[in-house]
N, C-alpha and C positions, 0 to 999 in steps of 0.2 A: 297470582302465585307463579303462572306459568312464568310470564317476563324477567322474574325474581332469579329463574333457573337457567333461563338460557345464557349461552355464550357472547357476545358480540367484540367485535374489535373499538377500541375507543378512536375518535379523531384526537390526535393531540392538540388542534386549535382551539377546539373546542372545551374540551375535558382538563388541558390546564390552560386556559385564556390568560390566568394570573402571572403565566411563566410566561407570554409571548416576548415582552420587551428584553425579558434574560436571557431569551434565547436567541432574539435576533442579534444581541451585541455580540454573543458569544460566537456567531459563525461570523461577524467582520473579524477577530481575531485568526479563526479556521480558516477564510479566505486569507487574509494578509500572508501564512507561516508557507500556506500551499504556494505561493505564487516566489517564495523563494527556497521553497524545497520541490524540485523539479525530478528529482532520481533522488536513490538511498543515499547514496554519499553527503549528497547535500542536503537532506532531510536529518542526517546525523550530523551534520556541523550546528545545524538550526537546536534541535534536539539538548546539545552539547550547550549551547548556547544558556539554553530555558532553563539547566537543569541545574548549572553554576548561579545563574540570579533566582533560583528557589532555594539553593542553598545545599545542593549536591556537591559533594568531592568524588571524585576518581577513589575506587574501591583501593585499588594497589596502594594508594596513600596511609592505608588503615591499619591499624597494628594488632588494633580488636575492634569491635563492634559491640554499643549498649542500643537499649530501646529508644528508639525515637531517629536511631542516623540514617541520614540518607546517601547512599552512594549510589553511584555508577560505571559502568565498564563496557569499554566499545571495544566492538569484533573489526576488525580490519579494516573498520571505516565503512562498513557499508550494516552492522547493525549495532543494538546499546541494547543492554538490559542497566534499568532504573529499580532500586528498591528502598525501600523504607522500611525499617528493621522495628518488630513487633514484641511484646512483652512477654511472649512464650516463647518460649525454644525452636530452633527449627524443625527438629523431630515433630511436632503439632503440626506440620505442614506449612506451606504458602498458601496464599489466595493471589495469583498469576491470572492476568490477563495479556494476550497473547499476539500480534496481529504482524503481517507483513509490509513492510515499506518499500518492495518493487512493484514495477507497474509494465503492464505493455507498452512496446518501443522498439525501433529501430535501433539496433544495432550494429556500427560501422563494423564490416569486416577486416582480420590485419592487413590485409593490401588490398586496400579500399578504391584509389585515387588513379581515375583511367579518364583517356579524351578519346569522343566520340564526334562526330557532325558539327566539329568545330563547339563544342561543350565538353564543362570538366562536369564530372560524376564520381559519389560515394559510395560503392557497392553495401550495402547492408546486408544483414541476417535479422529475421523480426523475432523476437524474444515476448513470448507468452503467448495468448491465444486472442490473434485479432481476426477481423474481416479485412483484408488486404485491400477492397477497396476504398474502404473510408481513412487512407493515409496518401491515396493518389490528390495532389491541387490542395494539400494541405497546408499552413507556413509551419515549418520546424523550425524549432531551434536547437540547439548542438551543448549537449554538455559532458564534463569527463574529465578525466585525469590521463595524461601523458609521460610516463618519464622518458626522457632524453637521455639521451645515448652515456653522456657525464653522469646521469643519477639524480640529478633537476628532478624534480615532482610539477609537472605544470597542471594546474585546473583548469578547464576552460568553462564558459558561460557564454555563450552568443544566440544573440537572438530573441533573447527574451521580454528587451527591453523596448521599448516605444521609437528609440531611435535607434536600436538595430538595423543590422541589417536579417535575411532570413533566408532560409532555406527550402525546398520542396521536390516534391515526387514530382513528375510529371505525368499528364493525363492524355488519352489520345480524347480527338475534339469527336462529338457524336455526328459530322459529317464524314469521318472516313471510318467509324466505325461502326458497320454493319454485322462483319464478321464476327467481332465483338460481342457485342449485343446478343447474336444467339447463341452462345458459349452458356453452359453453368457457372454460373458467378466464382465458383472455385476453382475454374479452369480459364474464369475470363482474366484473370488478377496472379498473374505468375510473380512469385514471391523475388525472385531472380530478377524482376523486374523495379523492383524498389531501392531504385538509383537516386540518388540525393544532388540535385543539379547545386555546382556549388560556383562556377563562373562560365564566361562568354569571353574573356580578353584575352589576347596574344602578348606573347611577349614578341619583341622587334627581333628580325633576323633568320634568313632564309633555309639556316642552316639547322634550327631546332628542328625536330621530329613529330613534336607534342608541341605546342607554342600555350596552348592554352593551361594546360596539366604543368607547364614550366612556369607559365606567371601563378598557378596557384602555391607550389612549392615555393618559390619566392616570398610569394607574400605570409606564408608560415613561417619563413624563416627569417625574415624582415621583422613579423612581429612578436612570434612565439620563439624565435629558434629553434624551430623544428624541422628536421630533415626526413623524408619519405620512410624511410628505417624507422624511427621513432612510432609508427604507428602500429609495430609488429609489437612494443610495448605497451599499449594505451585499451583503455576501455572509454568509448568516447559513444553515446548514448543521442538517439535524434527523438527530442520528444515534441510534442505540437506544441507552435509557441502564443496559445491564447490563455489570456488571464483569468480566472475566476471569476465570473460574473454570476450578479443576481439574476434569475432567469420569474419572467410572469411577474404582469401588472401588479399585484400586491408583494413583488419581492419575497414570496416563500421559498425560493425554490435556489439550490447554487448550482451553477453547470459549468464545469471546466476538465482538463482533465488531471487522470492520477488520482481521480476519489478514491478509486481501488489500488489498495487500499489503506492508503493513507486518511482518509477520515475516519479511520478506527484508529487508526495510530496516533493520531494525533488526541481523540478524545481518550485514549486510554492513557497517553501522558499526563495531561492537563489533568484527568481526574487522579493521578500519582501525587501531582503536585500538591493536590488539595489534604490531602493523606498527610495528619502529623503522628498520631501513635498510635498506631492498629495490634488490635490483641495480636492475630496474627503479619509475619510479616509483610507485605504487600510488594510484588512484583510486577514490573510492566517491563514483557519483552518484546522488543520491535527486531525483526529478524530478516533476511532476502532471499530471493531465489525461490520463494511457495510458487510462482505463476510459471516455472519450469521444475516443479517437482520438488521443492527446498532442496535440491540433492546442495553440496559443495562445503565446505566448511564457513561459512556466512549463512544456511541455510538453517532450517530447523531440525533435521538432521542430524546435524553435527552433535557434538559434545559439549559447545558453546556453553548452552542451556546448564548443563549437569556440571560441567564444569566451574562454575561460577558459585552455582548451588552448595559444591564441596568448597568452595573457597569460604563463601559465608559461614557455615559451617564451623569450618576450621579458625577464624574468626574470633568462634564464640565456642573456640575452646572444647566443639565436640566433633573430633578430629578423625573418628574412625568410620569408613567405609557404610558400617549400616545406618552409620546418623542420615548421612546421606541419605539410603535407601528407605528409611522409614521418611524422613522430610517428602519426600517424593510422594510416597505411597498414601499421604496423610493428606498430600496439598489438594488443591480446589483452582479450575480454570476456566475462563472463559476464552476460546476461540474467538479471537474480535474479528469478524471480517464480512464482509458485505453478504447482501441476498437482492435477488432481484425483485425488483418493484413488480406491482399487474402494471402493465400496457395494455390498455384496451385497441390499441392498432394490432395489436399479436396476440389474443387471447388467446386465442389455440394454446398459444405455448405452456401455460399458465393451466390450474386449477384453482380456480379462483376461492373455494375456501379455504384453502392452504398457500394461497401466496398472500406475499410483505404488500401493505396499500401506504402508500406515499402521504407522511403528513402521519401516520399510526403508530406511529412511535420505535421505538429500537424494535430490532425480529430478532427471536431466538428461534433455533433448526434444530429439532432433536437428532435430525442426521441429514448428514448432504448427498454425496458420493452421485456414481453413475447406475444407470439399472438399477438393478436390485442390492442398491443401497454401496456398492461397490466403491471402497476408499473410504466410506464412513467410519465416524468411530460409533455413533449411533450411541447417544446418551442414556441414562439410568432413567426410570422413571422417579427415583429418588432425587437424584440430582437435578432435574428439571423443577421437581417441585418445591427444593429448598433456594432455587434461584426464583422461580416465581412469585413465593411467599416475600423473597425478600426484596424485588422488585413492588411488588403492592403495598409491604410496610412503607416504603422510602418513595411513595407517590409517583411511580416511576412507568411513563405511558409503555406499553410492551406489546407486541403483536408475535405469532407463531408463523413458521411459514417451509414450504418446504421451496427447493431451486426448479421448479415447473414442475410440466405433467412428466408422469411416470412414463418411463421410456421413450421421453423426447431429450432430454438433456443430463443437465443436474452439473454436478463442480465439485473440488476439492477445496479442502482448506490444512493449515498447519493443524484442526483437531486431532487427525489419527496420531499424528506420529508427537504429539502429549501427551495423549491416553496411552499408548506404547509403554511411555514412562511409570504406566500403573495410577493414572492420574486421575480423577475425576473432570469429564470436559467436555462441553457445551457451547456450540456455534453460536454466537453473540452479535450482531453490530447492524448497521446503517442498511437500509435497500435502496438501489438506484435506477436509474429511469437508465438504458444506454450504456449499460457497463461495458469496459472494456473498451469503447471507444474514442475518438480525441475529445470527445463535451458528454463524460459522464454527469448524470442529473441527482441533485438528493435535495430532502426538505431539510430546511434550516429546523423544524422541529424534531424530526428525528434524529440531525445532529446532536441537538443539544439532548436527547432522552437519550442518546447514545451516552454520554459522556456523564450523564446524569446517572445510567444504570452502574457505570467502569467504578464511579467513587462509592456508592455504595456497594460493590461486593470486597472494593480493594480495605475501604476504610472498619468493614465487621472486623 
C-alpha cells in the first residue's frame, strides 16, 4: 500500500516505450524547422510558412469569425499569435499557450566595422544572459535585416551553410595567458571584447588608411549594396553556426543551439496545428525580447497580446471593452518555456527532488523567479491541479521542478506579466542540459511530451 502512495517521476522511455518511434520522427521535423529559424524574424517567416499549409489566413483578411477558423497575425516580423476559434464565445476565455522565440546572441552594434593589427572586426553588444566565455573560438554565423539608405529591406543569412563562409570571436592561446587564467571568469571575458573577426585582405593602394576595413565595405557593397551608414539601420544578430544534431549513442538526446526557447515554440505550434474545433478558443502566442525583460513592443509587454484578443472579439460581434476584459479574466495559460535539467557535474546547483530529469517528460514550475520567488507569478494550487488531472487523462509523461536551489539562482519567464492580465498561468515546457549556451541539450522524449502536453490543453 505504501508504493501505491508514494510520488515518483516516470522515465518517459520507459513508461511510454509505445510512443518512442512517434517521438523520434517528430524531433527530425523539430530539428529540420530549428536549423532554419536561426533568430525571430526568421523563425516567423518559418512559422508563416506552416500556418498557410495548415490552412491559416492572415486575421486582417476576416470580416467575421465562426467556430473552427484559423487565423493568424504577426507583430512586426519578429512575433505571431496563431488561433483557432472555439464554439463558445470569447467571454468563456482562451486556453493560450505562451512561449518566446528570442535566444542569447551577439549582437552587432550600429557602428560596428573597425581595423585593428591589420584585421577587420564587428563590435557586438551580447543580448540576454550568457557566459561570455563559451562564445570566444566559436563559428558564427551572421543574420538580420538591413534597410538601405533607398528603403531596400535586405535580409542576410551567412554562414550557416556547409559551404559558407564563417565567423568568430577570437580567443587568446593558453601560452600567453597566465594573467588570464587567474581573473574571475567574469572578469576574465570582457564583453567589450566580443569582436567578430570578419576579414585579413587589403585592398591595393598606399593611400587608404584602413585597407582592410575598405575591402570589407567593398565587398558589402559589391554584393549587398551596402554602405557603412546602413548599419545605423539594421539589426543584424551573430548566432553559432552548428546545426542541430543528435547527441548519445542511442540518439536520444538533440543538442544545438536556440533550444531556448524555441522548442517550446515550435511544440506549442505544431500542437495549434493539430487543433481543429476546441470548445474553447485555442491560442499559441510566440512573442520576443522575454531574455531582456519582454520590455519593447514585440515583447510580452506590449498590447500585442490584448490587442488582438479585442480584435477577435470584435470579430464575433462582442465589440465592447469588457468582453474583452471578461475573455481575459476567463482564459487559461500555459507559460511554455524551458527549466533546467539535473546535471550531476553541478549538482550543487540543483535540488534534486525538485529539479526537471532529462528523458522525464514535459516539467511544469509552480513558480520560477529569483530568491524568494521574486518575478514569479507563482501558480494556484487550483490551476496546477486542473492541468495535472488533464495531463494524466491524455497520457501525457510530466515531471515538477523548480529552476535550482533556493538562493543560488532561479529565472524569469513571460508567466508574470500573463497572470498581470488576471489570467490563470502555469510555467510549462522542455528542460535542458547547457541552457543558454551555443549547444543547448534536450531529450527528443520530452520534446515530444512537451508538444504532447500544448495539444491537449489547446484542443479541451
Amino acid at each position: 500500500m505504501t508504493k501505491s502512495l508514494n510520488y515518483e517521476k516516470k522515465n518517459g522511455w520507459l513508461h511510454a516505450a509505445d510512443e518512442k518511434e512517434i517521438a523520434l520522427q517528430f524531433c527530425e521535423k523539430y530539428k529540420d524547422f530549428l536549423n532554419h529559424a536561426c533568430t525571430e524574424r526568421e523563425f516567423c517567416k518559418e512559422a508563416e510558412k506552416m500556418a498557410k499549409a495548415a490552412g491559416f489566413v492572415p486575421m486582417k483578411e476576416k470580416k467575421s469569425l465562426q467556430p473552427g477558423d484559423k487565423i493568424y497575425s504577426i507583430n512586426r516580423g519578429k512575433g505571431i499569435m496563431l488561433s483557432v476559434i472555439g464554439t463558445e464565445p470569447m467571454e468563456s476565455g482562451v486556453n493560450l499557450v505562451g512561449a518566446h522565440i528570442d535566444s542569447p546572441r551577439l549582437d552587432l552594434k550600429q557602428n560596428p566595422l573597425f581595423e585593428d593589427g591589420s584585421m577587420a572586426f564587428l563590435k557586438t553588444h551580447y543580448y540576454g544572459g550568457i557566459k561570455k566565455y563559451q562564445w570566444f573560438a566559436t563559428p558564427l554565423s551572421m543574420h538580420g535585416r538591413v534597410i538601405l539608405k533607398d528603403g531596400t529591406e535586405l535580409d542576410l543569412s551567412i554562414g550557416g551553410e556547409d559551404d559558407d563562409f564563417t565567423f568568430t570571436v577570437t580567443d587568446l592561446l593558453p601560452h600567453l595567458a597566465d594573467e588570464q587564467q587567474m581573473k574571475k571568469v567574469k572578469e576574465a571575458f570582457d564583453g567589450e571584447n566580443l569582436n567578430i573577426l570578419v576579414g585579413s585582405m587589403p585592398v591595393a593602394g598606399d593611400e587608404v588608411k584602413a585597407p582592410i576595413k575598405e575591402y570589407i565595405l567593398q565587398y558589402l557593397h559589391d554584393t549587398y549594396n551596402m554602405e557603412e551608414e546602413d548599419f545605423l539601420s539594421a539589426e543584424i544578430e551573430m548566432v553559432p553556426a552548428i546545426k542541430q544534431k543528435d547527441v548519445g549513442f542511442d540518439r536520444s538526446m538533440i543538442g544545438g543551439p536556440g533550444q531556448d526557447d524555441r522548442v517550446c515554440a515550435y511544440t506549442a505550434m505544431e500542437a495549434l496545428f493539430s487543433v481543429d474545433a476546441p470548445k474553447h478558443t485555442a491560442v499559441c502566442l510566440l512573442v520576443d525580447k522575454e531574455e531582456i525583460g519582454s520590455m519593447g513592443n514585440t515583447g510580452m509587454r506590449s498590447r500585442f497580446f490584448e490587442n488582438m484578443i479585442a480584435e477577435i472579439c470584435f470579430l464575433q460581434k462582442a465589440e465592447n471593452n469588457i468582453s474583452v476584459r471578461r475573455c481575459l479574466s476567463a482564459s487559461k495559460c500555459l507559460s511554455a518555456d524551458v527549466n533546467a535539467a539535473f546535471d550531476p557535474a553541478y549538482a550543487n546547483a540543483y535540488e534534486k527532488n525538485n529539479a526537471s530529469i532529462l528523458g522525464y517528460g514535459v516539467t511544469i514550475s509552480k513558480y520560477t523567479g529569483h530568491g524568494g520567488k521574486s518575478g514569479s507569478s507563482d501558480a494556484s494550487a487550483e490551476f496546477v491541479a486542473e492541468i495535472r488531472k488533464l495531463f494524466n487523462d491524455n497520457g501525457v509523461i510530466w515531471q515538477t521542478a523548480e529552476l535550482g536551489r533556493v538562493g543560488v539562482g532561479g529565472g524569469g519567464t513571460i508567466a508574470q506579466y500573463v497572470a498581470n492580465l488576471d489570467i490563470d498561468t502555469l510555467d510549462c515546457g522542455t528542460a535542458l542540459l547547457s541552457m543558454h549556451s551555443p549547444f543547448e541539450i534536450s531529450s527528443k522524449m520530452d520534446v515530444y511530451m512537451t508538444y504532447k502536453a500544448y495539444k491537449a490543453f489547446l484542443a479541451r
